[in-house]
C-alpha positions in Angstrom: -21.1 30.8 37.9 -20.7 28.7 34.5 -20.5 31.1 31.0 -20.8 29.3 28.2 -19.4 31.4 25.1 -21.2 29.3 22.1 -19.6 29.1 18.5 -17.0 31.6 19.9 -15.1 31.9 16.8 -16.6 35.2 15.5 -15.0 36.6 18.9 -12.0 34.8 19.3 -10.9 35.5 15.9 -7.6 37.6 15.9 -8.7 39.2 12.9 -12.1 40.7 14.0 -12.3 44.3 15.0 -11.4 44.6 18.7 -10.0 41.0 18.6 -7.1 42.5 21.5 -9.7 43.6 23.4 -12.3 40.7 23.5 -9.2 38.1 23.8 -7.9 39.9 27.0 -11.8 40.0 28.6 -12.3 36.6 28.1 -8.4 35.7 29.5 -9.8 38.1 32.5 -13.0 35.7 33.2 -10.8 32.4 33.0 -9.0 33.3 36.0 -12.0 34.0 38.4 -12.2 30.4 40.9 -15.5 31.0 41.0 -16.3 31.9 37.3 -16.2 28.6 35.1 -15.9 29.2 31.6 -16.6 26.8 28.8 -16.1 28.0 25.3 -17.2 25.8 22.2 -15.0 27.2 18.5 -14.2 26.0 15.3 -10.8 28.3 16.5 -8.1 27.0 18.8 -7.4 30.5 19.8 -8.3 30.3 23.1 -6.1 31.6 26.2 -3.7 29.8 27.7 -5.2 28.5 31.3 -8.4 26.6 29.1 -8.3 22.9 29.4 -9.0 22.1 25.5 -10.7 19.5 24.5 -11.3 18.3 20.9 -14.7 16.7 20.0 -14.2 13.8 18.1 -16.0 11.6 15.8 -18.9 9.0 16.9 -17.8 5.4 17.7 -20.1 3.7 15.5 -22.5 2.6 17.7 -22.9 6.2 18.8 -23.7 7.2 15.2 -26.0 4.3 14.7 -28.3 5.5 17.8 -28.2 9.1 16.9 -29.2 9.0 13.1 -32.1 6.5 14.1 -33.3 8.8 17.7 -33.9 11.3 15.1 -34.9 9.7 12.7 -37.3 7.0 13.7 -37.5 3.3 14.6 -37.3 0.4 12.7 -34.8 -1.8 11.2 -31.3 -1.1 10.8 -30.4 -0.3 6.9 -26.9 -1.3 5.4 -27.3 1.8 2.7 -27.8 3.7 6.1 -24.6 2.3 7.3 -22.9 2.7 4.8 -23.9 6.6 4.0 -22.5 7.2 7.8 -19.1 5.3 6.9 -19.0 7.6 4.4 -19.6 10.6 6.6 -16.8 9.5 9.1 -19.4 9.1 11.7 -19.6 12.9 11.9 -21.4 14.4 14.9 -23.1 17.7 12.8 -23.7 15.7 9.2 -25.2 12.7 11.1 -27.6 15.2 12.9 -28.4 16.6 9.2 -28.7 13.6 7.6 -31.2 12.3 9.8 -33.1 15.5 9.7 -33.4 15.5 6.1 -34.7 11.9 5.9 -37.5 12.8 8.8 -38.3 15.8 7.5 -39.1 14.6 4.1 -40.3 11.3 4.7 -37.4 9.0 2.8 -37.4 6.0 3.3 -34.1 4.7 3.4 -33.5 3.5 -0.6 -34.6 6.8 -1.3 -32.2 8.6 1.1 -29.1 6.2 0.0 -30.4 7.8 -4.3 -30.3 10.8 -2.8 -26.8 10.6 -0.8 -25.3 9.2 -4.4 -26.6 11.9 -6.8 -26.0 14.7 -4.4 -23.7 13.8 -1.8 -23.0 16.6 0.9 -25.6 19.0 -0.6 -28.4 16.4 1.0 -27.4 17.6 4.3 -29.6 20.8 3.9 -32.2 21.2 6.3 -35.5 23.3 6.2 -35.0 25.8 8.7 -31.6 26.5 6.6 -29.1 24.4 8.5 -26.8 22.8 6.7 -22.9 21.6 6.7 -22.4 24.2 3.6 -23.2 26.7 6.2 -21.6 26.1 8.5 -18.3 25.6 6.4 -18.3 29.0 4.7 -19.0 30.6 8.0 -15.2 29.6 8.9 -14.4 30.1 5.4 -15.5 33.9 5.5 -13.9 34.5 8.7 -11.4 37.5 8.7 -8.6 34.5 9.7 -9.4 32.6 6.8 -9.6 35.8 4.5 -6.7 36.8 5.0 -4.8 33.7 4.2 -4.7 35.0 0.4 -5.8 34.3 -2.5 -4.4 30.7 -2.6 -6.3 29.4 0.6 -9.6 27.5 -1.0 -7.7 25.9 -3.7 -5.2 24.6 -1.3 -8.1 24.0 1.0 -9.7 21.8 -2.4 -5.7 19.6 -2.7 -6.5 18.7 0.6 -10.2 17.9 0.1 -9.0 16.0 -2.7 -6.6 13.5 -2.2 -7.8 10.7 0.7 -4.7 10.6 2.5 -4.6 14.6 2.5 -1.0 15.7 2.1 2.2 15.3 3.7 3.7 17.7 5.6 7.3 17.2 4.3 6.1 17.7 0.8 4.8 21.4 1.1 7.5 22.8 -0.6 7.9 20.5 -3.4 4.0 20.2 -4.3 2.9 24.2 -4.0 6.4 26.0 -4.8 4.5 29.4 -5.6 2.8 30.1 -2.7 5.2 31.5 -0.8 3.4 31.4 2.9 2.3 28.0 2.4 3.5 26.3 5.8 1.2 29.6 7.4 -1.2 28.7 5.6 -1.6 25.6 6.6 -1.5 26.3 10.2 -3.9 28.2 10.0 -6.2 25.7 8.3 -5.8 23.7 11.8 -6.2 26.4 13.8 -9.7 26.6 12.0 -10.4 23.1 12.7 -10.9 23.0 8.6 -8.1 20.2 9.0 -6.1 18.1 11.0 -2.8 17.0 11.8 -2.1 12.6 11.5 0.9 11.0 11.4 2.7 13.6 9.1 -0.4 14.4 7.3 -2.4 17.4 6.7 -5.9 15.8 6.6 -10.0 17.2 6.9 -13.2 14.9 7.5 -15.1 13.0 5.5 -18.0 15.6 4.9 -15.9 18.7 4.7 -13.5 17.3 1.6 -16.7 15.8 0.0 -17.8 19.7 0.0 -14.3 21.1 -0.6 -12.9 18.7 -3.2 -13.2 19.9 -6.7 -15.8 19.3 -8.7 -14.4 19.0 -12.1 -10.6 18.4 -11.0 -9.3 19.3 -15.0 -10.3 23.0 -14.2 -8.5 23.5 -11.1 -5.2 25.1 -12.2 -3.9 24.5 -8.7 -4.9 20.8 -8.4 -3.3 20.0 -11.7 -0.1 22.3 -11.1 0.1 19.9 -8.1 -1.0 16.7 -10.2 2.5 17.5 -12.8 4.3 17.8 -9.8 3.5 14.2 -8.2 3.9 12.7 -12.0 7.8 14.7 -12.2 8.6 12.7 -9.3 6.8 9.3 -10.7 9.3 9.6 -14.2 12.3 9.1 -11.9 13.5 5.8 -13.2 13.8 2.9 -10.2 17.6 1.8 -10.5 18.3 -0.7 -7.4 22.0 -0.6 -8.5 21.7 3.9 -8.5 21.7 5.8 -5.6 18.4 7.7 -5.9 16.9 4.1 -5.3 16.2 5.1 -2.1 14.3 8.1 -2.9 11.5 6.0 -4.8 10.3 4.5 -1.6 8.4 7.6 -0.8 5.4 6.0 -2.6 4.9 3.4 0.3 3.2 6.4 2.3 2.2 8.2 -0.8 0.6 5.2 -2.9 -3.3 5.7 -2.0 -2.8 9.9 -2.8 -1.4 9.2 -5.7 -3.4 6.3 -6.7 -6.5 8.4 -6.4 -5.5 11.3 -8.7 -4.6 8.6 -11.4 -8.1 7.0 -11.3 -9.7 9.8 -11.7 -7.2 11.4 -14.6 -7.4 8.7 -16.4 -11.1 9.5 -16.5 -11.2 13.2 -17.4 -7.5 13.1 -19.2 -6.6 9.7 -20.7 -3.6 12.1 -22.6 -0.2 9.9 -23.1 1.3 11.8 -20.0 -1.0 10.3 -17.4 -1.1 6.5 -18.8 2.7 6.9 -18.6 2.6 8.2 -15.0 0.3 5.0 -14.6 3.2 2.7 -15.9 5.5 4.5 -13.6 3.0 4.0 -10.5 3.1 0.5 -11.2 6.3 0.2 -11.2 6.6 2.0 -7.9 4.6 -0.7 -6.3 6.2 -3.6 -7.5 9.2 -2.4 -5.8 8.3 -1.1 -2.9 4.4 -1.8 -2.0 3.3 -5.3 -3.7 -0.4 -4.5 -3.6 -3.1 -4.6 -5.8 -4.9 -1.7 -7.8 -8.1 -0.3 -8.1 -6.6 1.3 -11.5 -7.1 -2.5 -13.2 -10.5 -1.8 -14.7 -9.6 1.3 -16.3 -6.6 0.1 -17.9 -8.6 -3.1 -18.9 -10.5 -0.8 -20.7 -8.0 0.9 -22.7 -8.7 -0.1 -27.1 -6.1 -2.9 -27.5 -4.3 -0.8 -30.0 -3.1 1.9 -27.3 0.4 1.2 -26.8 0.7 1.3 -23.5 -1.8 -1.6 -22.9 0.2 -4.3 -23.1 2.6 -2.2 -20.8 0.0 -2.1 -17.9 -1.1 -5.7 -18.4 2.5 -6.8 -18.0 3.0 -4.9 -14.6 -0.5 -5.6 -13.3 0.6 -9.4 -14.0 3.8 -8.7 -11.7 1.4 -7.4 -9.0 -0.5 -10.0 -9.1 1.7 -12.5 -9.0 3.8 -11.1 -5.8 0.4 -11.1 -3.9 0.3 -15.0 -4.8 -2.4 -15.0 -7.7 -0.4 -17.3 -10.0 -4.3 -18.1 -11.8 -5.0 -14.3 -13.0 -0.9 -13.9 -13.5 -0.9 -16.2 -16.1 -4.5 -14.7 -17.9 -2.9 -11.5 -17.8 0.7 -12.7 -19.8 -1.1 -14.6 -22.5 -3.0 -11.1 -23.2 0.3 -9.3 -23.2 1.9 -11.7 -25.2 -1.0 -11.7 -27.8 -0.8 -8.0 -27.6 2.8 -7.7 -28.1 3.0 -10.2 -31.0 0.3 -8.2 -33.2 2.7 -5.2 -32.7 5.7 -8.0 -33.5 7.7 -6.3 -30.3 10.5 -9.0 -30.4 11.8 -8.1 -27.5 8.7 -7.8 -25.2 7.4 -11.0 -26.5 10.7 -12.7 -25.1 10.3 -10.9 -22.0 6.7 -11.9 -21.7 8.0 -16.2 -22.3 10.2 -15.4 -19.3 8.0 -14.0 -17.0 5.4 -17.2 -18.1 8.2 -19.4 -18.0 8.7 -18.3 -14.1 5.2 -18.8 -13.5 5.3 -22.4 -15.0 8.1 -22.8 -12.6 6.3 -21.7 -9.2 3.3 -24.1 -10.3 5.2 -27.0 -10.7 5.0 -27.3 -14.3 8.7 -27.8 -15.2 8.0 -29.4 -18.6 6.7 -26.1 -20.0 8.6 -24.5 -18.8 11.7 -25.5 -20.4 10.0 -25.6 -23.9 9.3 -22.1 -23.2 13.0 -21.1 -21.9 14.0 -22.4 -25.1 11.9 -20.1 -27.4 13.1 -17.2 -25.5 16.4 -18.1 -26.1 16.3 -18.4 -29.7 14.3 -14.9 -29.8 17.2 -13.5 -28.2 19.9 -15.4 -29.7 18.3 -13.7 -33.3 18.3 -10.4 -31.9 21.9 -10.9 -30.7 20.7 -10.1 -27.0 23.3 -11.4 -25.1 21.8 -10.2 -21.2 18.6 -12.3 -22.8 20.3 -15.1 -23.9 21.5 -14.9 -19.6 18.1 -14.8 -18.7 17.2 -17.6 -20.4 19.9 -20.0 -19.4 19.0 -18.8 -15.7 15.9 -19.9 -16.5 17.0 -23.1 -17.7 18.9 -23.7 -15.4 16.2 -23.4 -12.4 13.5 -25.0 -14.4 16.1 -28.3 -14.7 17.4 -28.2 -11.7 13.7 -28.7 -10.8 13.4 -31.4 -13.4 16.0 -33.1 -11.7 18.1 -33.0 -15.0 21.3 -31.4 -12.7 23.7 -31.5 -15.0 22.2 -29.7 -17.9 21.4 -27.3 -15.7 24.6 -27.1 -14.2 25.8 -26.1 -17.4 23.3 -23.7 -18.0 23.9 -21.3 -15.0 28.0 -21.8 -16.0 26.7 -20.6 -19.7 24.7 -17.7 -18.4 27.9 -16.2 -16.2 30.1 -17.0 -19.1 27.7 -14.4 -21.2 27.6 -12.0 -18.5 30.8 -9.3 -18.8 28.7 -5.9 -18.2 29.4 -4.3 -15.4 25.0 -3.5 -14.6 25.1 -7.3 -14.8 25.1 -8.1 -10.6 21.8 -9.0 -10.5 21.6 -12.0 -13.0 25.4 -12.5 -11.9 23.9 -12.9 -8.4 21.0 -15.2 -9.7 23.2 -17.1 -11.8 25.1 -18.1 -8.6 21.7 -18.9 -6.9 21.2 -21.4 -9.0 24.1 -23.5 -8.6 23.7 -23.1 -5.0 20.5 -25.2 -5.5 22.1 -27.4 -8.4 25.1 -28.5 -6.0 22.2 -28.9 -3.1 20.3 -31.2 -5.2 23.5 -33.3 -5.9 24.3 -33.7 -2.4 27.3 -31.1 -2.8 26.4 -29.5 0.2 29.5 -27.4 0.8 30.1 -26.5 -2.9 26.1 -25.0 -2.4 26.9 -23.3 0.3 29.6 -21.6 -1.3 27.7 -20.3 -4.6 25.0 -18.9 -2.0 27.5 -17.2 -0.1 28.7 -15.9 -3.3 25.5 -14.3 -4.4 24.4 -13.0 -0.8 28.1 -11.3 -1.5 26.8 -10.2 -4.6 22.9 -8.7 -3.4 24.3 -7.3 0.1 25.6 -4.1 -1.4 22.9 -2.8 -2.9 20.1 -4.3 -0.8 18.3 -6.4 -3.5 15.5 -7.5 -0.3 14.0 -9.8 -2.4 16.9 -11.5 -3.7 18.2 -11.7 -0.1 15.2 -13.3 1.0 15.5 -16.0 -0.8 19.3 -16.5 -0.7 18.7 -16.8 3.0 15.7 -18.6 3.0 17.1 -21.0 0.8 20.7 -21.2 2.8 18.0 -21.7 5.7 16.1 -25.2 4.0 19.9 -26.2 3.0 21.1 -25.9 6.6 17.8 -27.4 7.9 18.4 -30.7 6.1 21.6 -30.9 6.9 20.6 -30.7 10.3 22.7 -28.0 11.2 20.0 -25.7 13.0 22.3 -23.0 14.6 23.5 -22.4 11.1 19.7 -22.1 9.9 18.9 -19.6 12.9 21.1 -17.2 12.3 19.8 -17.2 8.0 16.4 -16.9 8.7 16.8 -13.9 11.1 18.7 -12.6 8.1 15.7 -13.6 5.8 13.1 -12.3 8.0 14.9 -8.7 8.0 14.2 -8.7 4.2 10.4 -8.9 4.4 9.4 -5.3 4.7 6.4 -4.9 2.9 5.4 -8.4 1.8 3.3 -10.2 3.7 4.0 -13.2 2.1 7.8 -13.6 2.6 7.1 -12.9 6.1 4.8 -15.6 6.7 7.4 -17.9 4.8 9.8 -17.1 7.0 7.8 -17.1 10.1 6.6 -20.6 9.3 10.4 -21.9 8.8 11.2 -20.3 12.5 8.5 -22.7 14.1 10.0 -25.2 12.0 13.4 -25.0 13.1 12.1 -24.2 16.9 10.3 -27.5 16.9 13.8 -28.9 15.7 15.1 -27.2 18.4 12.2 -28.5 21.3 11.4 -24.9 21.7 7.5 -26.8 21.0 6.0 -23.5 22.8 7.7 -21.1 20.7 7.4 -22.8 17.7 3.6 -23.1 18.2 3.8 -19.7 18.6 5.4 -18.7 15.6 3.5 -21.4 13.7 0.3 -19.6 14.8 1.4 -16.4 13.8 2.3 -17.9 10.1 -0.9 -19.5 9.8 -2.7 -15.7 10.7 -0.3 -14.2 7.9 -1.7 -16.4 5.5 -5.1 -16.3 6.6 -4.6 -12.7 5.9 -3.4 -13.2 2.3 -6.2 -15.6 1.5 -3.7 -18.3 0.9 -5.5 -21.5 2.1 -2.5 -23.7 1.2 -0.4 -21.8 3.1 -2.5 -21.9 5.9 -3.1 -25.4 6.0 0.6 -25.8 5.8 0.8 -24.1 9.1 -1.7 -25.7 10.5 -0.5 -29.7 9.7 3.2 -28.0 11.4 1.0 -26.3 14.7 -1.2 -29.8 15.0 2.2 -32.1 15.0 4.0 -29.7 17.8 0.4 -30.1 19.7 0.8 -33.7 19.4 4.3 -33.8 20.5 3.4 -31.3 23.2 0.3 -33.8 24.4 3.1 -36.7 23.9 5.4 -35.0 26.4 2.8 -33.6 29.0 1.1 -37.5 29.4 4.9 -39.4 29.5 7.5 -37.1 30.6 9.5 -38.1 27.4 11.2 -36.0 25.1 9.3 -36.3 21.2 9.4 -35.0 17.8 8.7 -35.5 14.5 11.2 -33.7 11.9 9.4 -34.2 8.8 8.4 -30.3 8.5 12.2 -29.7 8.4 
């Protein structure tokens, strides 16, 4: 005998009159061999001996066939598509959506207007089936009702945010409601959520129904929108301790991303363009990515002080994901922004950050010229960390100018000025640059010392991208020299500072083929040379990629070369 016991959460609810009663009947019929009973529930209350089985989403495919069974042939529609992207490829509002369209007669342009203006709401049927039926029927369950007051507004934090919310942030986000772990239990035992690597998280269709509607009303959501900017304001101090409490943003960044773009929107106050300045900064330390935030602060009036701000930080994004091009655009707004406000200061910091730019495109001629100007800006304000900066600059930009003795005395200059004890960092840098001063003159061991000196300097407070560099630079050093057990064991140290930048990694990765192919490791450097090539690929770097790809093609030849003679080849010129 099969039972089926069909949306079995109005009986299996331990809320519901009898509940003990109904429970313990159907525990009875679950141990009969010859009774098998399959329940279907929006509760996971079920007794103990079920076999449970969650019903997942469509595979896309699946959800392609099933809109278009009901309803009707023809050619596949990207708006189509793209509304059941949107829906999560959910089983129920895939089976509404295609209703609707048949029963009315949309084509699909008319069905894709509709899905914009009214989202969820389309998925009403005629014969009164709909997903907002279905969801309040779990909302008005006793379970649900007696979560509290609290529960659909939590439900709508939830709904709102993409990535949901993180378990381990409970407390800290919702510090009045006093059940709230309970709570959200409960909210999976309803199948109104789910649990994903340390998230609380709901479908597609149910937070497009749940989310607020006009998110500056919702006490809650902006109760828990202060909270998330209170933990933005902490200041990012590599050379501090609560450094390491910043990097919660890596797993938090989309969440909060979100509630910025749309407070910016329906706020715009001074408190949530500063929280924007502090997100960021979050992500050019610890997630170099790109924004969707950048129209909205493009579109900030150029008299709003903290335009030029946001420009500036958006140009360090940008130029840590390898966009030198819109880097540069951005600085000569800031600077023109920050010289009608006649900021001294930021306009000197501004000439730096161009400066470096000049420097990573080759264009060591300006600059210097530029260096310069900074350093008379700061040598007027009597700024004697920016004078450091500037002769660090210098230094670098000559070094690459191949005028080493000027810049020799440069980088001497800039540790001369630098006596503060939060000084490390341009200390370290400072050091970084002789190391490639002393390289250049053929001082290999006086080089190798000053690199030494400022990996001493970084190690403590793991500066990553500092260390990458020093390493990846020891690595090059030790490469020409020849010396390839030396550059091994750097660019394993190198590689181990490349946590969350792609590009780094593939820099790395590409000088590891390179010193395998040294090495006549040809398969592992192929390999590794590959796996560079795919990194770039990945970053839209074409150069990069075609770097790789010159490197893989001459360990292929010397791999042919070797197969067809027996002899041992290679070609060192990538070293």
């Amino acid at each position: 005998m099969v039972i089926v016991l069909d949306n079995a959460e109005s009986i299996l609810d331990p809320q519901v009159v009898d509940a003990q009663k109904i429970y313990a009947v159907v525990e009875e019929l679950c141990q009969f061999n010859n009774i098998c009973t399959c329940i279907t529930s929006r509760i996971s209350t079920t007794p103990p001996d079920c076999k449970r089985l969650d019903v997942p989403t469509l595979p896309m495919d699946a959800a392609h066939d099933t809109f278009y069974q009901i309803y009707g042939g023809g050619d596949r529609s990207d708006l189509v598509n793209g509304i059941l992207k949107q829906l999560a490829f959910h089983p129920l509002s895939i089976t509404l959506l295609a209703t609707v369209a048949y029963q009315n007669r949309w084509d699909t342009n008319r069905l894709a207007r509709e899905w914009e203006r009214r989202r969820t709401s389309v998925l009403q049927t005629q014969h009164t089936n709909s997903l907002a039926t279905t969801i309040e029927l779990s909302l008005a369950s006793p379970l649900f009702q007696g979560l509290g007051p609290d529960a659909r507004a939590l439900l709508g934090i939830v709904a709102f945010f993409p990535q949901g919310v993180d378990e381990n942030n409970l407390e800290w986000l919702f510090p009045t409601i006093p059940n709230r772990t309970d709570v959200f239990d409960k909210f999976c035992i309803l199948s109104l959520t789910y649990r994903s690597k340390g998230f609380i998280m709901m479908l597609a269709p149910l937070r497009d129904y749940l989310s607020p509607k006009d998110p500056g009303t919702s006490p809650l959501l902006c109760a828990t929108k202060d909270h998330y900017f209170a933990r933005l304001s902490v200041a990012i101090t590599p050379r501090k301790p609560n450094f390491g409490e910043t990097q919660w943003i890596t797993s938090e960044d989309v969440n909060v991303e979100h509630l910025l773009d749309i407070f910016t929107t329906v706020d715009g106050s001074d408190l949530v363009w500063s929280a924007c300045v502090s997100f960021l900064k979050h992500l050019i330390w610890h997630k170099n990515r790109l924004t969707i935030l950048k129209p909205k602060i493009e579109g900030l009036l150029d008299d709003c002080h903290f335009k030029p701000e946001c420009f500036f930080l958006l140009s360090q994004l940008f130029g840590l994901v390898g966009n030198l091009v819109e880097r540069k655009r951005l600085l000569f707004r800031v600077l023109e922004l920050w010289r009608e406000q006649g900021s001294g200061d930021q306009v000197a910091l501004v000439l730096i950050v161009l400066s470096e730019t000049d420097q990573l495109t080759g264009r060591f001629k300006e600059g210097i010229e530029q260096a310069k100007e900074e350093l008379k800006l700061y040598e007027q304000l009597g700024n004697r960390g920016g004078q450091a900066i500037c002769f660090i600059r210098l230094a670098f930009f000559l070094c690459s100018d191949k005028q080493l003795d000027a810049a020799e005395e440069a980088a001497f200059r800039a540790i001369d000025l630098l006596t503060g004890e939060d000084e490390e960092n341009l200390v370290c840098k400072s050091h970084r640059a002789l190391g490639r001063i002393y390289q250049s003159k053929g001082e290999i061991e006086k080089g190798i010392h000053h690199y030494e000196v400022a990996i001493g300097i970084a190690s403590p407070f793991d500066w990553h991208d500092d260390l990458f560099w020093l390493h990846y630079e020891l690595t090059g050093l030790f490469c020409g020299e020849d010396r390839l057990d030396d550059a091994q064991v750097h660019v394993e140290h190198a590689k181990s500072h490349t946590a969350h930048n792609a590009r780094l990694l593939g820099a790395a990765v590409g000088m590891q083929a390179a010193i395998w192919y040294g090495q006549h490791r040809l398969e592992e450097a192929r390999t590794e040379g590959l796996r560079a090539a795919d990194t770039y690929g990945d970053l839209g770097d074409a150069e990069g990629v075609e770097r790789c790809r010159r490197l893989v093609e001459a360990i292929e030849e010397t791999l042919n070369t070797l197969a067809a003679s027996g002899q041992p080849g290679f070609n060192g010129e990538f070293l």
